[in-house]
C-alpha positions, 0 to 999 in steps of 0.5 A, a space after each residue: 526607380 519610378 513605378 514603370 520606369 527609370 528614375 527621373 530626378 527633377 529641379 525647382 528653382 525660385 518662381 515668380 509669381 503663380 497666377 491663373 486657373 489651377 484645373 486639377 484632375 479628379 478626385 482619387 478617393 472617388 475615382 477609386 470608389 466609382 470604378 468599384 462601385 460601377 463594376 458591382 452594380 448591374 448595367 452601365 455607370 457613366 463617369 466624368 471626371 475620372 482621374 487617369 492616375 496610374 493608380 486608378 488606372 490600375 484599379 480599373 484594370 483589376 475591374 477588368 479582371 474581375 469581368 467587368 467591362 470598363 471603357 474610356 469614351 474621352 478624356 476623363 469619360 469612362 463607362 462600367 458595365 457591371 456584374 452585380 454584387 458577388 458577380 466577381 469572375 476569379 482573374 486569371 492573373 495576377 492583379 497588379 495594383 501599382 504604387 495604390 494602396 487604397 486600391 489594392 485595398 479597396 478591391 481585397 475587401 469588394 471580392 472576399 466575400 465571392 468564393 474565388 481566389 485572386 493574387 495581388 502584387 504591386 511595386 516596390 513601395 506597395 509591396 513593402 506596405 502591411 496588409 494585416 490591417 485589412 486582411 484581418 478585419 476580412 477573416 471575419 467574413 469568412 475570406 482567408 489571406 496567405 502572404 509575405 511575412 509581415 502580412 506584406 504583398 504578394 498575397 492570395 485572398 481566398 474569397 468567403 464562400 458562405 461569407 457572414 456580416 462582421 462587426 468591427 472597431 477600426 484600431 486607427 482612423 482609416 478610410 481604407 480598412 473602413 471602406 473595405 470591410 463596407 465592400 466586403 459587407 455587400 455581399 455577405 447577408 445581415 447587417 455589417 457594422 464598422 465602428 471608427 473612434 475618428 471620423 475618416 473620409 467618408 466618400 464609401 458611405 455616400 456613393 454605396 447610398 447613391 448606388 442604391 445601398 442602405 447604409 446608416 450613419 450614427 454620430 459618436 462623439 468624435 467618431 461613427 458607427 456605420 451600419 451597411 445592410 449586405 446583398 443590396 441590388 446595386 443601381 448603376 450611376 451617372 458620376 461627375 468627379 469634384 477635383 482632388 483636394 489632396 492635389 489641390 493642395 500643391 498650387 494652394 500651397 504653392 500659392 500661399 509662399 511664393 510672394 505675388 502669387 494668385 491661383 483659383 482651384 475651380 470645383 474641389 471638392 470640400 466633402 468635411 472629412 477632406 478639407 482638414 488642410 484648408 482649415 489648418 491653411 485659414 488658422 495660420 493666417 492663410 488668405 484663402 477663399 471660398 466661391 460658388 459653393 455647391 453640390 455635385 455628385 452628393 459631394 460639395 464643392 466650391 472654387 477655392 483662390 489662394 494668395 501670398 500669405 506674407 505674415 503666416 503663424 505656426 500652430 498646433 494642429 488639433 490631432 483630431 484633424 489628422 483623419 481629414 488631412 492625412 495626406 496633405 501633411 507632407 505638404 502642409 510641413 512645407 508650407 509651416 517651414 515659410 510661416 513664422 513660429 512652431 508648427 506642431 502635428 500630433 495624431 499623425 502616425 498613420 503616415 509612418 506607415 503610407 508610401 514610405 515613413 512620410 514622417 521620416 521623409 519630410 523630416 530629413 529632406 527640411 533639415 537638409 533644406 536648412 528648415 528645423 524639424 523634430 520628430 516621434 513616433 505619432 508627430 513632428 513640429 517644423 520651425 518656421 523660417 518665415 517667408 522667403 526664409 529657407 535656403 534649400 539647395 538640396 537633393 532629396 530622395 522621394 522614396 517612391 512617394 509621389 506626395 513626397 516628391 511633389 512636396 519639396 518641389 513646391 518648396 524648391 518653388 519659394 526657397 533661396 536655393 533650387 531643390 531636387 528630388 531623386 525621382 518624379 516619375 511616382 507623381 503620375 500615380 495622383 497627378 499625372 499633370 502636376 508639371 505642366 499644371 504647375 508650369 502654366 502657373 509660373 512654376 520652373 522646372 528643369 530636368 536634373 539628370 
């Protein structure tokens, strides 16, 4: 059953070529992080370019109830009024953060540090996601957590009173334990030090300086150790959202395997700790070009144009990649099963623990699809077929995972054979206009019911 609703099983079938525009909705990381950011500043913070997932929808609803004010002025327009750093009101509610798991994470780390008390649910798939990654890094500030077994939702936070900074070495390369001990360090005093052995994605420590923050950062080796200085008056912003790379992904892709395909990406962002996948795309052999680079927003962007790419070789993907690419894997295992040769991914564990095992998920859906794939517990490698080469004919299940979901529908897009998944009702989460995007490039669809 899709977040909301029934479910809603969808069919792709073989695509002539994809051509046009692809104008993507905004990015998610940064739509998350303005939201937050905004309601912890004093005054208004003006957003374009919003995405109006439901996952960020939700996290401004959880801004709201927190007593902030935020306002929809047209499409992809929103304003933050405010409360201040460690200005959170406690919510009289519960709040409910969707299918997001960067959400709920994100704000549990922006109010343990206020002494109020807040409850956090979410669906089905976030509900079966452990918690104990952030909640036990937010202990150290002083906030208490009370959950299901498993460190599961739902959860209580009890916010630090008189919180203290923290010091902390993320055990895996997250952007999301990172960015939340950062949001709890704003209101503790001193200094709050995160240290990461792999650079993640860096979105927090470029908007908290944007929004007036003093944050420092220092290279070490592959990874940084990020300095934040708490209870900073946070100045409100004027924001452009870059497009979504992450959802960029799916008409690049889709591009690159379906013969007689070009489609340009206008202004995705390319900030270096997301654009792991388009430099994996160009080392199989990808035809895929940069125009108009520039710099929006403190985030660089440019026009990406992706074309057929018949003669696409399997590599190894450099483990140290995977922080810059983690979601764009499930994708990226589709686009490996129409190049030639082995596709190898190691350093991927992470996405045994997203949505739902993404590992598990895209394994089982390219064997039913005809597609060779073996698997442990930290990579799989996908045997490549080569172009036009997979037979699909299959239906999925999506597990409530809207990258999932999207995945095998671009591969249904380039297969002998339509494929099916179970239920497409998640991708509104991330992409609320994937199907009409993709059908204005040439994608067909049907309804499978």
């Amino acid at each position: 059953m899709s977040h909301g609703g029934p479910a809603r099983p969808l069919a792709a079938r073989k695509s002539g070529p994809l051509t046009g525009v692809a104008d993507v909705p905004g990015d998610k990381s940064v739509s998350h992080r303005a939201l937050i950011l905004g309601a912890l500043a004093v005054g208004e913070t003006k957003i374009t370019g919003l995405l109006e997932g439901q996952d960020v929808i939700d996290t401004g609803r959880a801004m709201t109830a927190f007593g902030a004010e935020v306002v929809r002025h047209g499409e992809g327009a929103w304003s933050v009024h405010g409360v201040g750093t460690g200005g959170f009101a406690e919510p009289a509610d519960v709040i409910d953060c969707g299918n997001s798991g960067t959400g709920v994470r994100l704000v549990m780390g922006a109010m343990a540090t206020t002494p109020i008390t807040a409850t956090f649910t979410g669906d089905a798939s976030l509900r079966a996601r452990p918690m104990a990654r952030i909640t036990e890094p937010l202990s150290m500030f002083g906030a208490r957590a009370v959950g299901r077994s498993g460190g599961r939702l739902p959860m209580t936070i009890v916010g630090a009173a008189d919180p203290i900074p923290a010091d902390y070495a993320t055990p895996v390369p997250s952007a999301q334990i990172k960015s939340a001990i950062l949001l709890a360090g704003l209101n503790a005093p001193g200094q709050t030090v995160v240290t990461e052995a792999e650079t993640s994605r860096d979105h927090t420590e470029r908007m908290l300086a944007g929004f007036g923050a003093s944050v420092e950062v220092e290279e070490i080796g592959a990874g940084r150790r990020v300095i934040l200085t708490g209870q900073p008056d946070l100045r409100p912003q004027t924001i452009a959202v870059p497009r979504d790379p992450s959802s960029a992904a799916f008409p690049v892709c889709a591009a690159l395997i379906v013969p007689g395909s070009d489609v340009t990406v206008p202004g995705i962002g390319l900030n270096p700790t997301r654009a792991g996948l388009f430099e994996t795309l160009r080392d199989m052999g990808a035809d895929l070009t940069y125009e108009n680079a520039r710099e929006e927003g403190g985030e660089p962007v440019a026009d990406l144009r992706a074309r057929f790419s018949p003669d696409m070789k399997g590599i190894d993907v450099p483990p140290a990649r995977a922080a810059s690419m983690i979601d764009e894997y499930p994708i990226l295992s589709v686009v490996a099963a129409f190049a030639e040769g082995r596709t190898e991914m190691r350093g991927v564990k992470e996405l045994r623990v997203k949505e739902c095992d993404r590992i598990d998920a895209m394994a089982t859906g390219l064997r039913d699809a005809g597609v060779t794939v073996e698997e442990g517990e930290d990579w799989f490698a996908v045997e490549g077929r080569g172009p036009e080469g997979v037979p699909g004919g299959t239906k999925v299940t999506a597990r409530l995972d809207h990258r999932i979901a999207m995945s095998f529908l671009i591969l249904g897009m380039a297969a002998e054979e339509a494929m099916m998944v179970d239920d497409a009702g998640p991708i509104s989460t991330s992409f609320p206009i994937f199907e009409e995007l993709m059908s204005r490039l040439g994608a067909s669809f049907e309804d499978a019911a």
